[in-house]
VEXMAR-593750 format. One record per residue (C-alpha): residue in one letter; x, y, z. Coordinates in Angstrom, 3 decimals. Layout:
N
   aa       east      north         up
    A          X          Y          Z
...
! end
This chain:
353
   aa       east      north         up
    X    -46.489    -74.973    -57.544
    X    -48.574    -72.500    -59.978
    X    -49.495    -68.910    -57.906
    X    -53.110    -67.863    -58.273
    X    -52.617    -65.780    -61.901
    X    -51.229    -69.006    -63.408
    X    -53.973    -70.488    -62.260
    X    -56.718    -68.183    -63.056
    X    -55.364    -67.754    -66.573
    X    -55.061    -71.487    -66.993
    X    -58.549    -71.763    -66.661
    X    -59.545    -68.757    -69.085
    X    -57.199    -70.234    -71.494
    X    -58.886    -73.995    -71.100
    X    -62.144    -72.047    -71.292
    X    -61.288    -70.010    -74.213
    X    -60.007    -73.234    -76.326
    X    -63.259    -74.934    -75.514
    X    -65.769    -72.218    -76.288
    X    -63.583    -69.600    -79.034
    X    -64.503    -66.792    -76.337
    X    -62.654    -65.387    -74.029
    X    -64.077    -64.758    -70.348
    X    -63.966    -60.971    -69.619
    X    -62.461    -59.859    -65.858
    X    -66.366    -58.207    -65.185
    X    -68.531    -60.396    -66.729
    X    -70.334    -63.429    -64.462
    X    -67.999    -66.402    -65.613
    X    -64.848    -64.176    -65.032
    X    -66.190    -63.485    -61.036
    X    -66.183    -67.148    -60.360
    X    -63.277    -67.983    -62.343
    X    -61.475    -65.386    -59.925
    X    -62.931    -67.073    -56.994
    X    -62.813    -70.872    -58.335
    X    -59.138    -69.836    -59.417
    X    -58.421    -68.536    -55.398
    X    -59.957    -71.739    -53.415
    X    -57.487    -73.859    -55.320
    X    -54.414    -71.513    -55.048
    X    -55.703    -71.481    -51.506
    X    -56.247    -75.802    -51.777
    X    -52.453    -76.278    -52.800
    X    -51.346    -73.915    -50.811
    X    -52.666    -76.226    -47.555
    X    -51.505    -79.564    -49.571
    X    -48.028    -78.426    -49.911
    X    -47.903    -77.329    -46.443
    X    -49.531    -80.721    -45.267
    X    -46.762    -82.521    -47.267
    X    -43.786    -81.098    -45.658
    X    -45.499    -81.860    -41.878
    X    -45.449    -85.598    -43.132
    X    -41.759    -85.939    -43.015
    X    -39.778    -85.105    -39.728
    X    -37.157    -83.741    -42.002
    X    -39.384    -81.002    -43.194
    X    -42.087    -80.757    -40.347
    X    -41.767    -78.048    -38.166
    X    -43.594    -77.114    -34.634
    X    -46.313    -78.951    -33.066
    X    -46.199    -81.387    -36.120
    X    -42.585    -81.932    -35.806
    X    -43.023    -82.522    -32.036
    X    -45.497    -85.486    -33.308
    X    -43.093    -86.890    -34.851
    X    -40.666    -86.982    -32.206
    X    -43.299    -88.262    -29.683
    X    -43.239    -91.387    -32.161
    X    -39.455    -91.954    -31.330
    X    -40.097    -91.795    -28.183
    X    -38.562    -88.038    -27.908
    X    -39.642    -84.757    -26.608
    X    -38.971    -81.116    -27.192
    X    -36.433    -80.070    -24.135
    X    -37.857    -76.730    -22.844
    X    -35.670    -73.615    -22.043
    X    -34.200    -72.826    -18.448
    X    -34.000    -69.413    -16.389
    X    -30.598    -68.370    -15.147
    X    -30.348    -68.562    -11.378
    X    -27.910    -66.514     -9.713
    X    -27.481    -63.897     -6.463
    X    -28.230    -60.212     -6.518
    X    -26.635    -58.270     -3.569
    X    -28.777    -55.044     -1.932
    X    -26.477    -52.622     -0.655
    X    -26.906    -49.507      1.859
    X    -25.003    -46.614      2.880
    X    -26.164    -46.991      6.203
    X    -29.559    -46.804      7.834
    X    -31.112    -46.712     11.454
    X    -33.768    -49.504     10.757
    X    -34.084    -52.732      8.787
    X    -34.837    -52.863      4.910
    X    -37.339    -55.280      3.923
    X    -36.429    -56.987      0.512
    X    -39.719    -58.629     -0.361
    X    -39.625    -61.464     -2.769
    X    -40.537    -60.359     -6.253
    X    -38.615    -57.628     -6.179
    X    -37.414    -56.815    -10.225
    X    -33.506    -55.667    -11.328
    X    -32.281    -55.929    -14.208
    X    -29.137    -55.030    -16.547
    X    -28.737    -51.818    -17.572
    X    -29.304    -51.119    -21.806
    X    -31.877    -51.145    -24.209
    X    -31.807    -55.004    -24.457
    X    -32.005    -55.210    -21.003
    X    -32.869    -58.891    -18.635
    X    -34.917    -58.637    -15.892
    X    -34.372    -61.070    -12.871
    X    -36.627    -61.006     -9.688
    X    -36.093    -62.306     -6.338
    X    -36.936    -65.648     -5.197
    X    -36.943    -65.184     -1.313
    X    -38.627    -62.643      0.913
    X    -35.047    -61.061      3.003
    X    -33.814    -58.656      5.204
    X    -31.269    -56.024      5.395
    X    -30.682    -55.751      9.211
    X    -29.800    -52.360     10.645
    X    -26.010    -51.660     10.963
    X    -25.075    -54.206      8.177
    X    -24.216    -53.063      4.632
    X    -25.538    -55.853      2.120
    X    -27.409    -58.789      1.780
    X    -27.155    -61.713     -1.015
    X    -30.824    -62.568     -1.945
    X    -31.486    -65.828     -4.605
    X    -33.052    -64.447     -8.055
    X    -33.782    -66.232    -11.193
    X    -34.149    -64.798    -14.498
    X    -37.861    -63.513    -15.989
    X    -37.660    -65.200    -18.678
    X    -36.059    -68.575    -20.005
    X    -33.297    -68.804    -22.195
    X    -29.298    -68.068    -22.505
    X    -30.026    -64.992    -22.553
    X    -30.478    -64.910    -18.884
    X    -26.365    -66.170    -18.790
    X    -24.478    -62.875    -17.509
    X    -21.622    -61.935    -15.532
    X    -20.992    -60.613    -12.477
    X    -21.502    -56.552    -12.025
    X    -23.975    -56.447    -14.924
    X    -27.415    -56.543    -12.990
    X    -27.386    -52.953    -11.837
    X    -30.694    -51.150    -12.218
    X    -33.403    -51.555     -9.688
    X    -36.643    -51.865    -11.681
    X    -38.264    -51.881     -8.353
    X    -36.891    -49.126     -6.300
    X    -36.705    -49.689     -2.347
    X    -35.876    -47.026     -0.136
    X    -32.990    -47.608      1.805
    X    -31.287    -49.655     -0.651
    X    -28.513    -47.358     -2.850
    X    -27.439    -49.956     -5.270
    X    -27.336    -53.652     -6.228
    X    -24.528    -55.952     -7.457
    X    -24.729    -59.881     -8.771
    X    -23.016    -62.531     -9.062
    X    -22.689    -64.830    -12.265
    X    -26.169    -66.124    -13.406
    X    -26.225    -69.322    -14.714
    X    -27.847    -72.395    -16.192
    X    -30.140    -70.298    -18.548
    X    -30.647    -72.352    -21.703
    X    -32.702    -71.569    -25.107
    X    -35.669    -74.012    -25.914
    X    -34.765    -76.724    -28.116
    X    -35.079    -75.182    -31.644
    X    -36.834    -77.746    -34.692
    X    -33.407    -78.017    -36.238
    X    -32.162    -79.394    -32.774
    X    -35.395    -81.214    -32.367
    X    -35.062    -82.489    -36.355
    X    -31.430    -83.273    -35.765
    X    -32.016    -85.568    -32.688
    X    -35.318    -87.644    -34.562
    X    -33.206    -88.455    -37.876
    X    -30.201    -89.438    -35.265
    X    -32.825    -92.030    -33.695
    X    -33.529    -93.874    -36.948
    X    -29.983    -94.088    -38.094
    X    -28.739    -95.225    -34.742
    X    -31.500    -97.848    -33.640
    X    -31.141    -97.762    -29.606
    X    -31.235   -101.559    -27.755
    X    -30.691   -101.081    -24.182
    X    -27.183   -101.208    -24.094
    X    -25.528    -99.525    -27.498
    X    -23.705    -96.078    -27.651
    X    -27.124    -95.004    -29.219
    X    -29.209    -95.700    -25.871
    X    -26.974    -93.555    -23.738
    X    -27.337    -90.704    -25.859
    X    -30.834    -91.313    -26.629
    X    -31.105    -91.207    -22.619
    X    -28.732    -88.496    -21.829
    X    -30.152    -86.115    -24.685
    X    -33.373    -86.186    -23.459
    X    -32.560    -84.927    -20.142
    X    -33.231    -80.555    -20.254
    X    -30.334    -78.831    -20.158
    X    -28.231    -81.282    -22.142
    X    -27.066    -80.683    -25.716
    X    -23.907    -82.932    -26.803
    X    -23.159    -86.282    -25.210
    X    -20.110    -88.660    -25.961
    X    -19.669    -92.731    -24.831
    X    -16.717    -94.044    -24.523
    X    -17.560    -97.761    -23.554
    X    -14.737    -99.825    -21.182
    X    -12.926    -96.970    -20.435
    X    -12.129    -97.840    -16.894
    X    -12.020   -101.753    -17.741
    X    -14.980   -104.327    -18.883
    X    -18.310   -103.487    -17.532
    X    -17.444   -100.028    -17.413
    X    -19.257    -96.800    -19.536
    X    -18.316    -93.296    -19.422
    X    -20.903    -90.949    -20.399
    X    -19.405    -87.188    -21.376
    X    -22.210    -84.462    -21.165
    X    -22.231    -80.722    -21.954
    X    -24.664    -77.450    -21.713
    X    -24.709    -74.969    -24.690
    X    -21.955    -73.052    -22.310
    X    -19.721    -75.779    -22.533
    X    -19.747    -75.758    -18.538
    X    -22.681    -78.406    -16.990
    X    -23.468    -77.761    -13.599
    X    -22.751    -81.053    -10.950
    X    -26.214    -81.181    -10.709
    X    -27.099    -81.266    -14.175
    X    -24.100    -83.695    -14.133
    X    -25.758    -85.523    -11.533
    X    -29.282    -85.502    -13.050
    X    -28.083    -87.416    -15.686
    X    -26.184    -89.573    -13.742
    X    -29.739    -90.766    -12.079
    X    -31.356    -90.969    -15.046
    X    -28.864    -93.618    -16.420
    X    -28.440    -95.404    -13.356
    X    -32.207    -96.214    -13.334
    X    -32.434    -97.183    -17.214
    X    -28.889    -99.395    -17.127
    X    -28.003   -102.773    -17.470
    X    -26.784   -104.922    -14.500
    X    -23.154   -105.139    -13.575
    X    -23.059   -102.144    -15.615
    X    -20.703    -99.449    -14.713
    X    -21.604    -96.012    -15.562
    X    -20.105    -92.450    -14.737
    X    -21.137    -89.280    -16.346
    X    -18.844    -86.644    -16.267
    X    -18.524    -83.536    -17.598
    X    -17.242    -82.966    -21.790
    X    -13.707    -81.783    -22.067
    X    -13.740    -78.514    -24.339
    X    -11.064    -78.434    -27.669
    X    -11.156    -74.864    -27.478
    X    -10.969    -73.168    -30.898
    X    -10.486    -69.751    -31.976
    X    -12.259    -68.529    -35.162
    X    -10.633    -65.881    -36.983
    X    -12.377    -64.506    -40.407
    X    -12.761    -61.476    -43.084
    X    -16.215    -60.983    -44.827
    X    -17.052    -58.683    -47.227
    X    -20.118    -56.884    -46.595
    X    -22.820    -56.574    -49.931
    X    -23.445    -52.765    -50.319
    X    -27.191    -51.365    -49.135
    X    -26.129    -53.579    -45.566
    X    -25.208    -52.317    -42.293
    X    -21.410    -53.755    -41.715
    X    -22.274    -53.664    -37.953
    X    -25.577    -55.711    -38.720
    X    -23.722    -58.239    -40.647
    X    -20.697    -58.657    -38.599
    X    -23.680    -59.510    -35.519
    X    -25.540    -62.342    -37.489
    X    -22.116    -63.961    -38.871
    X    -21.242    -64.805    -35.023
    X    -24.800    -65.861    -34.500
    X    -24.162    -68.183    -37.648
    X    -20.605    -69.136    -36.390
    X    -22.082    -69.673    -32.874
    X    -24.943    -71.673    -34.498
    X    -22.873    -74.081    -35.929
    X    -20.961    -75.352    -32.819
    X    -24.173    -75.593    -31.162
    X    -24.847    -78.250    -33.679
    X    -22.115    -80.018    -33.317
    X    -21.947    -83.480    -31.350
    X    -19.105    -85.009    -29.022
    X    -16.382    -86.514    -30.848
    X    -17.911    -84.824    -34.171
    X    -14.768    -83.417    -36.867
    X    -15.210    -79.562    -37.506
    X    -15.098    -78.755    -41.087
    X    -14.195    -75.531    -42.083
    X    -16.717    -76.101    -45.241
    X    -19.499    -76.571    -43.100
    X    -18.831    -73.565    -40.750
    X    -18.040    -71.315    -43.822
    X    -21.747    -72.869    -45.695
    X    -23.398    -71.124    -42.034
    X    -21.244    -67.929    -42.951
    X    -22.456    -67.947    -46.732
    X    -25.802    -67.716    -46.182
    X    -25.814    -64.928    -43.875
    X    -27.704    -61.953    -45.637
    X    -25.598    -59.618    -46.753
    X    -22.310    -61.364    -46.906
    X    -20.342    -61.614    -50.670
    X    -17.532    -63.569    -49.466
    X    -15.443    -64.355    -46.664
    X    -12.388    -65.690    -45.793
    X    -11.300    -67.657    -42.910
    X     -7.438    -67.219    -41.030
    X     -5.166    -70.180    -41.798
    X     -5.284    -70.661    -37.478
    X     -8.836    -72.077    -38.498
    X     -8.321    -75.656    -39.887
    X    -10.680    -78.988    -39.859
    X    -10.451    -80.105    -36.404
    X    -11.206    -83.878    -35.221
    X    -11.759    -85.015    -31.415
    X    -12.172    -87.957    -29.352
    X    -15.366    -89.193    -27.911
    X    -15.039    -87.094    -24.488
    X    -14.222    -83.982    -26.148
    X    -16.223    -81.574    -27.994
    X    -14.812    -78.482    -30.172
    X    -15.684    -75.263    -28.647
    X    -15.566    -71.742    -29.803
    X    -13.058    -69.855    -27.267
    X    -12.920    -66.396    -29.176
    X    -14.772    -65.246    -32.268
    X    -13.033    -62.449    -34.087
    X    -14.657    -60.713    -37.183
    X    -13.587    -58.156    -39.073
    X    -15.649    -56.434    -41.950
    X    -15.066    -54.178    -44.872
    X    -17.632    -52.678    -46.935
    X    -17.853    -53.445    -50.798
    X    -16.587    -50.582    -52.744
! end
């Protein structure tokens, strides 16, 4: 597409052929060929744009979610973490009110706030009570371990420090490339009721969900088996059994089904990259296991790993010049109930010279 100057001098060319004068910068006709000239830049700007929300493979947002409402699909929104936070005294004469609301959160400058979901109370001559808490804010993010929520953003007196267990169940929204990936899926595999592609269809749209494998008759005629996971490779029984409802209402007669849980082909990713010079190493070595991470998010159950395609997410990390993967790391195929997983991600950098 021509920028505004090609544009603008385009037209004091056309004008200049036409009339054997040339139209100066100041002068009247100059003016409104610099405005004319900007309208249109600004015109094809708002075409192209317009063009690339036709298409699901190029729309993106609201437009994109359009055309997933026409499949019959819908953006899955993100999840908070859910987990227990544990108020501990030293000792006190009188009971400590823990009202609900109350804010802790992990300790660092990218810290995750998580506030109590229940008003409770730390009864005189005990040392700790568990309260329920859920994250701020949605997203995987939220996931942490146990011991890491240790700062009281809202202090209360009595209380001399706080402890958690895991948080869980915290999941990103779904992203337009997961969105885009799921609405091309639906036109190449046409769901009827009762193919592999309706039990997807129907387990994918259920929040929380991200890779789902069939295996039809695996426990005899009449029988499916419907493999689910979460983007931590661990789904809760109830997101288990969430799906499990959902299927049960939409299936066939005499039909059979269990969902269950994916198994994991756990992989461990070993790799070298070379880091351009005017980059942070540090930086670099951060976004390639964001890439690397990416990738097996995108995978589906049953779906080969190709070393190409993980090392194409690894290219096109800014500020990588080349990279090299371990021989351990080699294309990887799986049944239907399994899914390849990323158990340990090791990177090591070294600066270009």
């Amino acid at each position: 597409m021509k920028n505004y100057d090609e544009i603008l001098n385009s037209m004091k060319e056309e004008y200049k052929n036409l009339t054997g004068t040339d139209a100066e910068n100041a002068s009247d006709l100059g003016i409104r060929f610099a405005v004319l000239a900007g309208e249109i830049f600004s015109c094809r700007t708002e075409l192209a744009w317009l063009k690339n929300q036709m298409f699901p493979n190029t729309a993106t947002g609201e437009y994109l979610d359009l055309h997933a409402a026409e499949r019959g699909l819908s953006r899955k929104s993100g999840s908070k973490a859910e987990g227990f936070i544990t108020f501990w005294t030293n000792g006190v004469a009188y009971d400590i009110d823990i009202p609900k609301g109350t804010v802790c959160a992990t300790s660092g400058s990218n810290s995750v706030r998580y506030v109590t979901t229940e008003d409770a109370v730390l009864i005189s001559g005990r040392t700790f009570v568990p309260v329920p808490a859920e994250a701020v804010s949605e997203g995987a993010l939220s996931n942490v371990r146990s011991g890491k929520v240790t700062v009281m953003v809202t202090p209360i007196t009595g209380i001399s420090y706080i402890t958690n267990s895991p948080f869980t169940g915290g999941s990103d929204a779904e992203s337009d490339e997961q969105l885009r990936a799921r609405i091309i899926d639906s036109f190449k595999n046409i769901s009827n009721g009762t193919n592999k592609a309706f039990y997807v269809k129907s387990a994918m749209s259920v929040k929380g969900v991200t890779a789902v494998g069939v295996v039809p008759r695996n426990r005899g005629a009449g029988t499916v088996d419907v493999f689910i996971t979460d983007e931590n490779g661990n789904p809760s029984a109830e997101l288990i059994q969430t799906v499990q409802n959902t299927l049960d209402e939409l299936r066939e007669v005499n039909v059979d089904i269990q969902v269950k849980a994916l198994n994991l082909y756990y992989m461990s990713i070993y790799f070298e990259f070379t880091c351009k010079k005017g980059y942070d190493i540090d930086t670099v070595k951060s976004e390639c296991e964001t890439a690397v991470r990416e990738y097996f998010k995108g995978l589906s159950a049953g779906e080969t790993m190709y070393v190409s395609d993980l090392g194409e997410y690894v290219q096109h990390v800014e500020g990588v010049k080349n990279y090299t993967f371990s021989d351990y790391v080699t294309n990887t195929s799986v049944p239907e109930n399994y899914i390849v997983f990323p158990n340990r991600i090791v990177i090591t950098g070294v600066q270009e010279s």
